[in-house]
Structure formats: structure tokens, C-alpha cells
NUKOL-153384 format. One line per field, with one value per atom (N, C-alpha, C): x, y negated, z; atom name. Coordinates in pm, 1 decimal. Example, Ala and Ser with C-alpha at 12.3 -4.5 7.8 and 13.67 -1.06 7.14 Angstrom:
# NUKOL-153384
x <- 1319.0_1230.0_1320.0_1285.0_1367.0_1290.0;
y <- 569.0_450.0_330.0_225.0_106.0_-3.0;
z <- 780.0_780.0_780.0_708.0_714.0_787.0;
site <- N_CA_C_N_CA_C;
***
This chain:
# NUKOL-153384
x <- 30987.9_30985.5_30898.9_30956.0_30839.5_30742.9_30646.0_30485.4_30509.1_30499.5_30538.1_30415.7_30287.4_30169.8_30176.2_30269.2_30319.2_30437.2_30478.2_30677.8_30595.7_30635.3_30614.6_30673.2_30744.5_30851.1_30748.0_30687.1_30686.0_30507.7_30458.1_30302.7_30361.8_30519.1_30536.8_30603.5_30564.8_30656.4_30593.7_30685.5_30657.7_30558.2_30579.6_30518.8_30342.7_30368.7_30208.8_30097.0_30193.6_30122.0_29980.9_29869.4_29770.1_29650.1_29713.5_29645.9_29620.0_29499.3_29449.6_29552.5_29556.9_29564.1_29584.8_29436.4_29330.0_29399.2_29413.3_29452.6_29595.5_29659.1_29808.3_29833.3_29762.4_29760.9_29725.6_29624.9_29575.2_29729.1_29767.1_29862.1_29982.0_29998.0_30089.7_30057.0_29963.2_29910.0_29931.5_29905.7_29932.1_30064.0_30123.0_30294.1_30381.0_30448.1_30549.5_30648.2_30615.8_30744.7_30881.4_30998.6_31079.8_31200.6_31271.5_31395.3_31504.3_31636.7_31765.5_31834.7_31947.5_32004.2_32136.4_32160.5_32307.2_32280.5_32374.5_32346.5_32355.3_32242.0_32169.9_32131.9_32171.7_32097.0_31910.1_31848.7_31749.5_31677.0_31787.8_31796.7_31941.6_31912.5_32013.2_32054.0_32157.1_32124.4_32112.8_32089.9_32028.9_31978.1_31888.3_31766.1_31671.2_31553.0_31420.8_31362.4_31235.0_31215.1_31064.2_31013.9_30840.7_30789.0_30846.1_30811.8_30917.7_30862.0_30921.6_31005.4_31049.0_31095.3_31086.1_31007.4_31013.9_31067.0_31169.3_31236.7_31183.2_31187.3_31056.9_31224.7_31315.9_31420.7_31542.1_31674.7_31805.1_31820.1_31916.0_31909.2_31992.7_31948.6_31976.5_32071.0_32182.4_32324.0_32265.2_32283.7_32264.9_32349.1_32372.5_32524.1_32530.4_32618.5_32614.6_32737.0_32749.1_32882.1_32895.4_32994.6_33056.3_33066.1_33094.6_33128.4_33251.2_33309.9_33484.0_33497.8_33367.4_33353.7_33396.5_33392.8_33390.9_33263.0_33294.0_33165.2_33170.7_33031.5_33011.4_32936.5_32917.0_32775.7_32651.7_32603.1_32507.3_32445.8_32381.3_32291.6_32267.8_32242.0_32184.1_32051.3_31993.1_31838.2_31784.1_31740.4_31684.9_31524.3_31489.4_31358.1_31247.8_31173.6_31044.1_31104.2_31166.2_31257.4_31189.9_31146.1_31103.9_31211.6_31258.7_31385.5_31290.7_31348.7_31280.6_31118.0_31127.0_30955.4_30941.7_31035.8_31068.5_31089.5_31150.8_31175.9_31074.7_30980.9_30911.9_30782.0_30760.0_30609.6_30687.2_30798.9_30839.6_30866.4_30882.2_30917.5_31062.1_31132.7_31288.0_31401.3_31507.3_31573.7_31639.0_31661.4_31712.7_31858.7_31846.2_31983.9_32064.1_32003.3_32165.7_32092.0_32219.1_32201.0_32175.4_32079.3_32013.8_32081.8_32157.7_32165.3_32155.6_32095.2_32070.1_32196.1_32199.8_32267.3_32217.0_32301.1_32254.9_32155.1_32082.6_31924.1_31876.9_31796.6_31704.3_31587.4_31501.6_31377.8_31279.8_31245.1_31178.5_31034.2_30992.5_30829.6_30859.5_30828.7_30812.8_30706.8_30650.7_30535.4_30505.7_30468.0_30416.2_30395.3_30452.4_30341.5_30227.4_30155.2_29984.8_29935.4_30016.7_29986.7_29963.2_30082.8_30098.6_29940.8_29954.1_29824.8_29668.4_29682.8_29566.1_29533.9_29644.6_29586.7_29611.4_29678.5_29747.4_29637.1_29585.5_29479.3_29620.0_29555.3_29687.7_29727.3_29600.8_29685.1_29748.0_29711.5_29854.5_29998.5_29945.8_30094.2_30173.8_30123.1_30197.6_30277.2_30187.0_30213.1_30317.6_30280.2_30407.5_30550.0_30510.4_30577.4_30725.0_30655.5_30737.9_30801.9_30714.6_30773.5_30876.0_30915.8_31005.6_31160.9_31143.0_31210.9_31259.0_31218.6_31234.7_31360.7_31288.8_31396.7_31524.6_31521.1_31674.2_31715.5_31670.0_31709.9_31809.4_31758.7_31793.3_31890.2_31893.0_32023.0_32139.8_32122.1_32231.3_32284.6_32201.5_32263.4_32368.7_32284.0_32351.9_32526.5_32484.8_32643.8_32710.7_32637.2_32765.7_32856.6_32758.4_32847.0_32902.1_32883.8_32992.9_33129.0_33089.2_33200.5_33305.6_33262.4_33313.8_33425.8_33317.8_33378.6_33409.1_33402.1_33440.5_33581.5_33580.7_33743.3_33646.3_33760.9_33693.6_33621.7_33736.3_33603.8_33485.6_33478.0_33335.4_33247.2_33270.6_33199.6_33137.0_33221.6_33225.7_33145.5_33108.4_33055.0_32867.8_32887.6_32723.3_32693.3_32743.9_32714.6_32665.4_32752.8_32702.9_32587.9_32554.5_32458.4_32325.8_32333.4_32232.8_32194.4_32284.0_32255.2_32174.3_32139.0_32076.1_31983.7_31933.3_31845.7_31698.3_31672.6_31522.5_31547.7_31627.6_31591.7_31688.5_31705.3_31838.4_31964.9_32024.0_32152.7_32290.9_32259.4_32359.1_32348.1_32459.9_32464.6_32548.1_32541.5_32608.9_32657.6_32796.5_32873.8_33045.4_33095.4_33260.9_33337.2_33419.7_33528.2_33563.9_33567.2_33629.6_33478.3_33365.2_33253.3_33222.3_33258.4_33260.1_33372.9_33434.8_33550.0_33532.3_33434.3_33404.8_33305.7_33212.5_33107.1_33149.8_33251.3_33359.7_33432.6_33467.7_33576.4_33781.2_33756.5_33924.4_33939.7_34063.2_34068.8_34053.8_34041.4_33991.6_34122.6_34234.6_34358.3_34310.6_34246.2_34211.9_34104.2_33987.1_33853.7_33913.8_34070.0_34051.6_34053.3_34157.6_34194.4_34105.9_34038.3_33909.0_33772.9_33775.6_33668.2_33746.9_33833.4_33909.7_33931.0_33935.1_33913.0_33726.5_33630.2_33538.6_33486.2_33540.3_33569.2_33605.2_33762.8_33830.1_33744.3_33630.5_33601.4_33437.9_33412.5_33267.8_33165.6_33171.9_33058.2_33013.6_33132.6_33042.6_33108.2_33104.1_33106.2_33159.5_33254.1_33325.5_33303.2_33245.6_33239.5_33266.5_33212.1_33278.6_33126.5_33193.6_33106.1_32976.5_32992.8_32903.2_32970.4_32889.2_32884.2_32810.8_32806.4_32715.8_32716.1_32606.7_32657.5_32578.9_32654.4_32627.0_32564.7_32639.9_32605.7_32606.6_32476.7_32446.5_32478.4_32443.5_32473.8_32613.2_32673.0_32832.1_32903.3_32809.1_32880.0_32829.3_32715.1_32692.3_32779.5_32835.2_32880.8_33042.9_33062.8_33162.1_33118.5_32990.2_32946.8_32858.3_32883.2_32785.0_32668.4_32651.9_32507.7_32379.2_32293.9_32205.8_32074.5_31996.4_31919.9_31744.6;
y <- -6080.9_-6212.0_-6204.1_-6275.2_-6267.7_-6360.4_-6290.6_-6374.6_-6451.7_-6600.5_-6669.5_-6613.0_-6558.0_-6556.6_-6479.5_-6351.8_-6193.9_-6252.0_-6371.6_-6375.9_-6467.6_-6388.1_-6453.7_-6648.3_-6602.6_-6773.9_-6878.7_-6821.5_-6988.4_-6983.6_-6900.4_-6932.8_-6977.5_-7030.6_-7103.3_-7190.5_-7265.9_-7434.7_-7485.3_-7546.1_-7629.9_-7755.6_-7827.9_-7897.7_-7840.6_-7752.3_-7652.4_-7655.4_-7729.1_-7681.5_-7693.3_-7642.3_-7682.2_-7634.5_-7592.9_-7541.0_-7366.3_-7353.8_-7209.4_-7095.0_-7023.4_-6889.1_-6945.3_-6924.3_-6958.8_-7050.3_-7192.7_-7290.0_-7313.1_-7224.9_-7238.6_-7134.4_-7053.2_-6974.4_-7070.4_-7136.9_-7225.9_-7312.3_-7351.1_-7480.8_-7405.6_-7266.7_-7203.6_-7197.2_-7142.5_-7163.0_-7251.9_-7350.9_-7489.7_-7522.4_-7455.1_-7494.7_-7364.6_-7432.8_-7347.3_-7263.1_-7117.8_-7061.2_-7092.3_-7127.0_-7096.5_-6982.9_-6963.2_-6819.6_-6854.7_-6916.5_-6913.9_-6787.4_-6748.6_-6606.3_-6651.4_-6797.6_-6848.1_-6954.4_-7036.6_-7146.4_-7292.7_-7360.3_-7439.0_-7605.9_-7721.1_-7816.7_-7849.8_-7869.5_-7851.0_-8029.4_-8043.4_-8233.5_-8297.3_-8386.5_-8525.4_-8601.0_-8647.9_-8723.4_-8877.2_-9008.8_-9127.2_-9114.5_-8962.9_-8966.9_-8955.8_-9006.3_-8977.5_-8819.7_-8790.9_-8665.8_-8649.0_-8615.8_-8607.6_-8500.9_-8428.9_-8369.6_-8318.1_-8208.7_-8104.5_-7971.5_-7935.9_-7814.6_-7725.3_-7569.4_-7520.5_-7401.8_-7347.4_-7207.8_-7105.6_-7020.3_-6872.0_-6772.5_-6743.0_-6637.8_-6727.9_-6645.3_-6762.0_-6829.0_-6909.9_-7062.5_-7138.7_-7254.0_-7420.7_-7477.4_-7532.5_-7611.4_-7765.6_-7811.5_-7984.5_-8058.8_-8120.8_-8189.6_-8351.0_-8411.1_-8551.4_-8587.3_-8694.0_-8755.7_-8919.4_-8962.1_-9116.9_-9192.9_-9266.7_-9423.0_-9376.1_-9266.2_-9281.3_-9161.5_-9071.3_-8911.3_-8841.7_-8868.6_-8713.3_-8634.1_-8514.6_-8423.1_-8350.7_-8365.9_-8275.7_-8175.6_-8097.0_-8000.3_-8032.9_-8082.9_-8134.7_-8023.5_-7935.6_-7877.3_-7694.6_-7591.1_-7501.0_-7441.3_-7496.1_-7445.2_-7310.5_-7255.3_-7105.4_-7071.3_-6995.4_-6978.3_-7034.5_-7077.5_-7175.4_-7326.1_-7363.2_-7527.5_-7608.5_-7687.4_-7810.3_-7886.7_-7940.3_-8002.5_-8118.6_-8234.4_-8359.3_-8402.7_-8375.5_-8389.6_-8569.3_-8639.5_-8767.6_-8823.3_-8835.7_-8868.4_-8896.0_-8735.2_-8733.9_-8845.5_-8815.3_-8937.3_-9027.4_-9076.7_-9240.1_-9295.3_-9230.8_-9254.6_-9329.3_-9323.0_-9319.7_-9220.0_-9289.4_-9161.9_-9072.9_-8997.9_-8831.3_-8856.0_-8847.9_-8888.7_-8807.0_-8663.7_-8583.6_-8493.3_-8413.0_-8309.4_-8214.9_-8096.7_-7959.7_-7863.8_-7791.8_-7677.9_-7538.5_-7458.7_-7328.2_-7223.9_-7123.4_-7029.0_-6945.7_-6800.2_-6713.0_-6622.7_-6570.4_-6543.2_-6611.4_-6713.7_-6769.2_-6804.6_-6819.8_-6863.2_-6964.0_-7079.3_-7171.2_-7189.5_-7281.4_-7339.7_-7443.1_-7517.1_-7664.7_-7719.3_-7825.9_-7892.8_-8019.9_-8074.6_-8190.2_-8303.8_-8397.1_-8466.4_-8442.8_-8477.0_-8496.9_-8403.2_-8241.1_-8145.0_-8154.7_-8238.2_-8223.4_-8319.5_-8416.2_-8467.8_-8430.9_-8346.7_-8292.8_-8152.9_-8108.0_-7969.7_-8001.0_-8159.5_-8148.6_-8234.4_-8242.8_-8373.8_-8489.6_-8638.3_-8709.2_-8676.2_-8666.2_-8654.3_-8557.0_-8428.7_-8358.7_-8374.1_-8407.9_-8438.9_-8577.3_-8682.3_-8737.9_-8683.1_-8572.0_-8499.0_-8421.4_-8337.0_-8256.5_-8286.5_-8373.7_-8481.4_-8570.7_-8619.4_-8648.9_-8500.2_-8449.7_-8322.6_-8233.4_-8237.6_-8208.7_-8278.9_-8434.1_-8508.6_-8527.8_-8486.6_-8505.6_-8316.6_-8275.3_-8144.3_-8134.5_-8242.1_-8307.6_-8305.4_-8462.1_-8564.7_-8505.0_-8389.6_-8325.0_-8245.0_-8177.7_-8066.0_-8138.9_-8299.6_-8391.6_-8455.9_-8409.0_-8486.7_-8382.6_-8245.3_-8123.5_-8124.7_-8111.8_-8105.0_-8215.4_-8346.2_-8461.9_-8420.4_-8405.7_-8371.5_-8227.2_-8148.5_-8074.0_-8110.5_-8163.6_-8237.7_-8305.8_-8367.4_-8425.2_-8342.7_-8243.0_-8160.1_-8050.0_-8006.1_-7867.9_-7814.5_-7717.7_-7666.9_-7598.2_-7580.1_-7525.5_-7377.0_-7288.6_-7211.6_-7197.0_-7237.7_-7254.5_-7380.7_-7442.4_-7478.1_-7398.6_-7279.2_-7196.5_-7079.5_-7053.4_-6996.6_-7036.5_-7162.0_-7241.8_-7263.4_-7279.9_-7246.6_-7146.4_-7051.4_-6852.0_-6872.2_-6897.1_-6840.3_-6975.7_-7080.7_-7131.6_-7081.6_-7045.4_-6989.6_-6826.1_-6796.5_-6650.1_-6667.4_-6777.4_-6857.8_-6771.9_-6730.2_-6675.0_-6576.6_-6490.6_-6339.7_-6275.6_-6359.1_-6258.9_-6267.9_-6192.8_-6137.8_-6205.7_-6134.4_-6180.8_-6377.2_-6388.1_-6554.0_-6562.0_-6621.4_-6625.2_-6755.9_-6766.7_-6839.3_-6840.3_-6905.4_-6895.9_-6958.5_-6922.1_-6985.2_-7103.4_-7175.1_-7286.9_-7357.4_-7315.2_-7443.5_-7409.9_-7304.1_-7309.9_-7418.0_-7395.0_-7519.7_-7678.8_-7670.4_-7831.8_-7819.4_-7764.2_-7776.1_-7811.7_-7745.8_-7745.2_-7796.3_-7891.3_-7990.2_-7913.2_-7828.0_-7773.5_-7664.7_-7644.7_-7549.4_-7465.6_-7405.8_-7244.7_-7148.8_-7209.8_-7154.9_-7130.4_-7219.0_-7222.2_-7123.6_-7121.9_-7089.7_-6884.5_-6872.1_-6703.9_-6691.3_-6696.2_-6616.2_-6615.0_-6746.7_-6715.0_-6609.1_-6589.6_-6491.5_-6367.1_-6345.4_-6227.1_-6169.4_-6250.3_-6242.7_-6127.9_-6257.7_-6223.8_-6075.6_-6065.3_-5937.3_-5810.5_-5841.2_-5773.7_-5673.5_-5827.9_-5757.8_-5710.0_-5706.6_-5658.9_-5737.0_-5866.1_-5933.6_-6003.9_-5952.3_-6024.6_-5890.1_-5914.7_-5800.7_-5938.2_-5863.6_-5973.0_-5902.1_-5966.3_-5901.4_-6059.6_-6028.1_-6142.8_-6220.9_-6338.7_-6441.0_-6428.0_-6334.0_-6321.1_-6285.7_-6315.5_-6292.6_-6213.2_-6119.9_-6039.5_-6062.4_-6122.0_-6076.1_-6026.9_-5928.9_-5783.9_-5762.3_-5928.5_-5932.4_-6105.7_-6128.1_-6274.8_-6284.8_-6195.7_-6283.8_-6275.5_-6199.1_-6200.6_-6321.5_-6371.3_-6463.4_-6582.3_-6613.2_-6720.4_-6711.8_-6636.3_-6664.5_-6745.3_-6750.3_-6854.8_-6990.4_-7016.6_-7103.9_-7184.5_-7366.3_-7459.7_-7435.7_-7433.3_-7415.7_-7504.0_-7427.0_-7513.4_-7534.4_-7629.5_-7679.7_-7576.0;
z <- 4731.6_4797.3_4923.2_5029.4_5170.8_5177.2_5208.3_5211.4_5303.7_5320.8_5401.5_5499.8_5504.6_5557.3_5666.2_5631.6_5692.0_5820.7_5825.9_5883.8_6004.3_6113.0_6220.7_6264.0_6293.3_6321.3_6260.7_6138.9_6090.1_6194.6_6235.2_6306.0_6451.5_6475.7_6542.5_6560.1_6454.5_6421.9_6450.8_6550.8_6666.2_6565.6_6433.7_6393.5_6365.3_6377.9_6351.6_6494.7_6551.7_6723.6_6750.9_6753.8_6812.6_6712.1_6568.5_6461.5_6533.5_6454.5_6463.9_6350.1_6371.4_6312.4_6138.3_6130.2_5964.2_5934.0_6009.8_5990.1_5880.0_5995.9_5962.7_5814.8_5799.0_5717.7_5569.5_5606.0_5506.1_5465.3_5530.4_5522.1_5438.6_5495.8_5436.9_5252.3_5256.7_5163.9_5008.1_5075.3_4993.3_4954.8_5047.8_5010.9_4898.9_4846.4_4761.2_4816.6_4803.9_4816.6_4711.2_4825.9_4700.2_4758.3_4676.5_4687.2_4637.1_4750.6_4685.0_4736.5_4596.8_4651.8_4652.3_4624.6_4640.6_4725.6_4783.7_4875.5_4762.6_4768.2_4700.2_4769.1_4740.6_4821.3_4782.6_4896.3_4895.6_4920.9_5006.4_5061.7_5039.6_4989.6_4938.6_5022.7_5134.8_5192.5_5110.7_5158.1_5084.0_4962.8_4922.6_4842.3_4914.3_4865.2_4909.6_4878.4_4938.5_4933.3_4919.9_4805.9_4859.2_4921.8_5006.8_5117.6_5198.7_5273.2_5362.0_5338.3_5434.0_5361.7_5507.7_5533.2_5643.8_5627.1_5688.8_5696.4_5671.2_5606.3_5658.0_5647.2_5560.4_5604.8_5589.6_5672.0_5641.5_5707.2_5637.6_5709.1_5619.7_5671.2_5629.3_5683.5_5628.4_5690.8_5684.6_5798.3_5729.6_5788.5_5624.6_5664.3_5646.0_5666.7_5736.7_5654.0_5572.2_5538.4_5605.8_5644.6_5672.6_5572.0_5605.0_5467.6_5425.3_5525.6_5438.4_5375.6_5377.5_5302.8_5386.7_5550.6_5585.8_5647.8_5634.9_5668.1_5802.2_5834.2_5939.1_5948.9_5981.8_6009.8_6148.8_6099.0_6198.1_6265.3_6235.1_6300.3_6151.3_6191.9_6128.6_6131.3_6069.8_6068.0_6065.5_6098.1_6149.0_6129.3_6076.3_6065.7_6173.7_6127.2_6182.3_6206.8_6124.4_6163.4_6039.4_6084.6_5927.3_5885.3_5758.0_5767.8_5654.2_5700.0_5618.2_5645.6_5735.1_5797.5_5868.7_5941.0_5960.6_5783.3_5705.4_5620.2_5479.8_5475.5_5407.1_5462.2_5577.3_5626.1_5665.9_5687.1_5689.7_5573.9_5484.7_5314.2_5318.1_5415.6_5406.8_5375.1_5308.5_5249.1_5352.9_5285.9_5407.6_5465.9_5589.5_5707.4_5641.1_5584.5_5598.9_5473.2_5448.1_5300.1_5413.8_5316.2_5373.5_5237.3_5295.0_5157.1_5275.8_5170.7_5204.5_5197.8_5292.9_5329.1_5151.6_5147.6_5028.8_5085.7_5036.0_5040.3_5178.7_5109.4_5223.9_5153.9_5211.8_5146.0_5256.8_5144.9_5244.6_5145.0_5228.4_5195.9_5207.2_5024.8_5054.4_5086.0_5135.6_5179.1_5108.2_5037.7_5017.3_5110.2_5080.7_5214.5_5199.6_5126.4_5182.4_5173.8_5184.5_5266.0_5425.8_5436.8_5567.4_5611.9_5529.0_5620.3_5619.5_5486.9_5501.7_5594.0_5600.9_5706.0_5842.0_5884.0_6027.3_6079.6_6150.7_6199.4_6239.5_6254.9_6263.9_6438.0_6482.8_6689.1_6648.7_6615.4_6610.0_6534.9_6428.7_6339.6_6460.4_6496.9_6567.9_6736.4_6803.1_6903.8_6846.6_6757.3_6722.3_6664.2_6565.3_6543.7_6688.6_6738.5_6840.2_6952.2_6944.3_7028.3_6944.3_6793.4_6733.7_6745.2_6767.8_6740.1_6911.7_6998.9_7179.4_7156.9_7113.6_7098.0_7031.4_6929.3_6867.7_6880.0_7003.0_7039.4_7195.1_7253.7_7340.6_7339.5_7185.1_7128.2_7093.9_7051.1_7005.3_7113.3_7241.1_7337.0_7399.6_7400.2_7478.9_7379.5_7275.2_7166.6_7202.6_7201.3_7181.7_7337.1_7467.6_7642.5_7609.7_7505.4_7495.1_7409.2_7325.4_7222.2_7294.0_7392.0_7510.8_7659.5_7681.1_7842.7_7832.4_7662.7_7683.5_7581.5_7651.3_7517.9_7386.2_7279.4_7202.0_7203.6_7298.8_7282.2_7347.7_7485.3_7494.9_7372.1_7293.6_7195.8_7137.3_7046.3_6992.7_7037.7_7179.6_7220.1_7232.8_7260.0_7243.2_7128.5_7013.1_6902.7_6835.6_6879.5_6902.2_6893.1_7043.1_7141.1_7092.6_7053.0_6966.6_6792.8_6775.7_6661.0_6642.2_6777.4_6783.3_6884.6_6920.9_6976.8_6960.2_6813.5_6765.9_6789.1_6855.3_6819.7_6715.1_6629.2_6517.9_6569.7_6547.5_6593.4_6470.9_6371.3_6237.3_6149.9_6195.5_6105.6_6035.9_5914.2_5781.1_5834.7_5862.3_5896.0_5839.0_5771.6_5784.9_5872.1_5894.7_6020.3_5984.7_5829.3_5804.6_5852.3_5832.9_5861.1_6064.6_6072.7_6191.6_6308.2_6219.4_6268.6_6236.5_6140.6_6105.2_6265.9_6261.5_6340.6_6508.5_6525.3_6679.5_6675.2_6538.4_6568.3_6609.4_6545.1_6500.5_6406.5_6357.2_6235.4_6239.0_6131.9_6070.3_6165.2_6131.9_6245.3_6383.4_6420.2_6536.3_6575.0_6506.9_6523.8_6515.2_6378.4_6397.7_6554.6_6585.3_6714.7_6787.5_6826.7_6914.1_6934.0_6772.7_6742.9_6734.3_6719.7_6773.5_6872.3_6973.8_7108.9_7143.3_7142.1_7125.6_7056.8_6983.5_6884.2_6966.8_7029.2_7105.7_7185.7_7257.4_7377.3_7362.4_7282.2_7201.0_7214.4_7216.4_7205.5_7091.0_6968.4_6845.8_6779.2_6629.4_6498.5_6384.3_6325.1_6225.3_6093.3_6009.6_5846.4_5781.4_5652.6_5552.1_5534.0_5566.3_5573.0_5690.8_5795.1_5889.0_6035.6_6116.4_6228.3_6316.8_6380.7_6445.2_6555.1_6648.5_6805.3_6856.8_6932.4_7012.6_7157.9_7249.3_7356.9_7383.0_7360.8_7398.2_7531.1_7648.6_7764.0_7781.2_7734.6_7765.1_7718.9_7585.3_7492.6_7609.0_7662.3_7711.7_7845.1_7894.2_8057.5_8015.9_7891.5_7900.7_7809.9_7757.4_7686.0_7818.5_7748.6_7875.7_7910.9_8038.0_8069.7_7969.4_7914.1_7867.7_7937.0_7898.7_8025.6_8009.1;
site <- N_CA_C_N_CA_C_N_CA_C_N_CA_C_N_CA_C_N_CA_C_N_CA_C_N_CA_C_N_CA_C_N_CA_C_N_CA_C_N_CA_C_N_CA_C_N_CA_C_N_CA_C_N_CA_C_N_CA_C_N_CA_C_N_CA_C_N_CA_C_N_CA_C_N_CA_C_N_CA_C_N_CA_C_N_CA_C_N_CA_C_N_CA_C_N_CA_C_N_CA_C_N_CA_C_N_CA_C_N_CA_C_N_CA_C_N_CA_C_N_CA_C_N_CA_C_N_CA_C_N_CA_C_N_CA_C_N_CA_C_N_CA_C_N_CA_C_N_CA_C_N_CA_C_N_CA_C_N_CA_C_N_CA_C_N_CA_C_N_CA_C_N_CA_C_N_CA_C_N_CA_C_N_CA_C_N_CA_C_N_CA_C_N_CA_C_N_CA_C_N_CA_C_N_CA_C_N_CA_C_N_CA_C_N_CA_C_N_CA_C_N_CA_C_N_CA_C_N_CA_C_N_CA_C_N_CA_C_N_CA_C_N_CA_C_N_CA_C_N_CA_C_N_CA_C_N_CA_C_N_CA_C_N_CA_C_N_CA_C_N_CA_C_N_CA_C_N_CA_C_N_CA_C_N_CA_C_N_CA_C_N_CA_C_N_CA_C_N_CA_C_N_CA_C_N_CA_C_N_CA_C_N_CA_C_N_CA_C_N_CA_C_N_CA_C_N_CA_C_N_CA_C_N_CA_C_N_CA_C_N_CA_C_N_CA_C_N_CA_C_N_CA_C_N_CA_C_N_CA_C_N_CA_C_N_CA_C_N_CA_C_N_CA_C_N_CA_C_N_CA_C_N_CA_C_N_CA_C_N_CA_C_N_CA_C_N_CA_C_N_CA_C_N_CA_C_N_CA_C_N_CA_C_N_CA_C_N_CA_C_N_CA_C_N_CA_C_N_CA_C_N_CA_C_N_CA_C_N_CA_C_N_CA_C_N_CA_C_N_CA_C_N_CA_C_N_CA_C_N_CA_C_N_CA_C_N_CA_C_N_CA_C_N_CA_C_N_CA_C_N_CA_C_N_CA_C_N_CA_C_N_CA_C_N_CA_C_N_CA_C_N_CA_C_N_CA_C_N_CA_C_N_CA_C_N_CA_C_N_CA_C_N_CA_C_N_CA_C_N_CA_C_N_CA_C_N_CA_C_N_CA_C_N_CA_C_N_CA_C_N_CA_C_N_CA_C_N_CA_C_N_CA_C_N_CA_C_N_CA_C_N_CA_C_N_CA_C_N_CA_C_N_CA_C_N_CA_C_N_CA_C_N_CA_C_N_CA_C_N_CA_C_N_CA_C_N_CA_C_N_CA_C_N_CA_C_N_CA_C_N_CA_C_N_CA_C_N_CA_C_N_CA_C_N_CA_C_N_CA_C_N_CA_C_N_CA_C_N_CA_C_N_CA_C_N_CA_C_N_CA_C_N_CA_C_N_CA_C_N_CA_C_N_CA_C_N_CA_C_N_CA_C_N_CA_C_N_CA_C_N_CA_C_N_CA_C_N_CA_C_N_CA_C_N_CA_C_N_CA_C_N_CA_C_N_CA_C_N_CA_C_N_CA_C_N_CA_C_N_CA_C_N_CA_C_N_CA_C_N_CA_C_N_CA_C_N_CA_C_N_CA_C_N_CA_C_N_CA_C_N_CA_C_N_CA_C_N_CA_C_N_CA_C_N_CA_C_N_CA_C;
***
């Protein structure tokens, strides 16, 4: 199992900002490792949650249902990402379900972890500076949802999803197609393409990519 103490990413969540070293180590501390080796929900959406949950390997799908049951993929969480951190200190129930990718491992937090190791100026600084970065990625997706074809979608998706430094994402083409808004029909050929011309690696249930800037010179400029 990984020492959450040893894994870089998480000594830079963004919710951690302004804490020392010791600090953060401490905080780590306090929180529970846990280890799924299958993909698991971790968040409910309209349950409550008594805390947090922060990435340390993997990743986190979080998904969104309508009044009429359909689903979306909101966003994929990536090591050093807090998921339920608004929810847990507003004591409102969770916007969206969080289930985990297969082997991932997170740290849950308590709330009154959080408030005891965060001073409140920071938890509210960081706090809002989490939620300004969102608020910014939901804006960048919705003007692509909007101006772009699918595969440059498909391509900013890529290229956000390898955002930290890792290369390989446990992804399928059918949720990749929820996420871009057309079918699994749709989504092969595109990554075949991509494939073709060596900027990603196709295995089962993953994605490799090989050449981020290649992948970005046809994905939207991001800001």
C-alpha cells in the first residue's frame, strides 16, 4: 500500500496551500488510507458525507445524474484532487457520485480534520481558490461542448487527463463518449486515428499517450 507521506501530488493540494512540510505530513497523518482494487463509490450523490476524500494513486470518475436518470461524467479526478471538500464543510449533500477507477487509493479526511490542521484563513483561501479552478474548467468544457467537433473534445480531454505528469488513463471508449457527448461508434475511429499516427497507445481499458503536444495541436487552446 502507498504511504500517503512518501507520494508527491498530494504535498501539493492546492487545498493544503500555505501549510509547511511537517504540517501537511501531520494532516496526512490523521486521515485514513484506504485501497480499492476494483472501482468502488466512494460519494453518493444527494447523500451527505462526513468528510473528504483526497487522491494519492488512480483516479476518481464523478458522475452527475438528472431528474430523468441520465448520466454524465463530470470531471476525472487525478492525484492531489480533494473530492467532497464543499460538501463536507457546508454539511450539504454531495452534487455528484465519486467512484474510483481499479487500483486507486485515496485518503479520507474527516471534517474536523480539516479544521484542525488547516488554520480557517487558509482553509477559506484555499478553499475558494479550489472552487475558482472548477469554476474555470466547467467553463473551458461547457465553450467546448459548444465550438468544437468531437474530436478535438476528445483531444482536451486527453490532454487534461495527463495534466500531472502521468501518461496512462484507465478510461473506456463507452465513458469516454459519455464525457464528449457521442458514441462509443464514434469515439473508435477517432482514437484510431490518433493511434495511427502515434500519439496515443490503445490497450484494454487504457489509454497511453505518447505525445501530448501532438495531441494538443488539434485540441482547444487552453488558457
Amino acid at each position: 500500500m502507498t504511504d500517503p507521506c512518501e507520494y508527491a501530488p498530494l504535498f501539493d493540494a492546492p487545498l493544503l496551500n500555505g501549510l509547511s512540510r511537517d504540517d501537511k505530513r501531520a494532516f496526512f497523518s490523521a486521515c485514513a488510507v484506504r485501497a480499492y482494487k476494483s472501482p468502488t463509490p466512494i460519494l453518493r450523490q444527494g447523500e451527505l458525507t462526513p468528510g473528504s476524500f483526497l487522491v494519492v494513486v488512480g483516479q476518481v470518475e464523478v458522475d452527475y445524474v438528472d431528474a430523468s436518470g441520465n448520466p454524465v461524467i463530470v470531471h476525472t479526478a487525478l492525484p492531489g484532487e480533494m473530492l467532497g471538500d464543499v460538501e463536507a464543510l457546508s454539511g450539504r449533500p454531495c452534487a455528484c457520485s465519486c467512484v474510483t477507477a481499479p487500483d486507486t487509493t485515496v485518503l479520507f479526511c474527516p471534517t474536523p480534520v480539516l479544521h484542525t490542521f488547516i488554520p480557517p484563513r487558509l482553509l477559506v483561501r484555499n478553499l475558494c481558490d479550489a472552487l475558482y479552478s472548477r469554476m474555470v474548467r466547467e467553463s473551458r468544457n461547457k465553450a467546448a461542448d459548444h465550438y468544437y467537433n468531437a474530436e478535438q473534445r476528445l483531444r482536451l480531454h486527453l490532454h487534461n487527463l495527463t495534466d500531472n505528469g502521468t501518461d496512462a488513463i484507465r478510461i473506456s471508449q463507452s465513458q469516454l463518449g459519455i464525457v464528449i457527448g457521442c458514441s462509443r461508434q464514434t469515439v473508435n475511429p477517432m482514437l484510431g486515428r490518433l493511434r495511427d499516427q502515434g500519439i496515443i497507445e490503445l490497450g484494454r481499458g487504457m489509454i497511453r499517450v505518447r505525445d501530448r503536444a501532438r495531441l494538443a495541436d488539434g485540441a482547444p487552446a487552453a488558457e
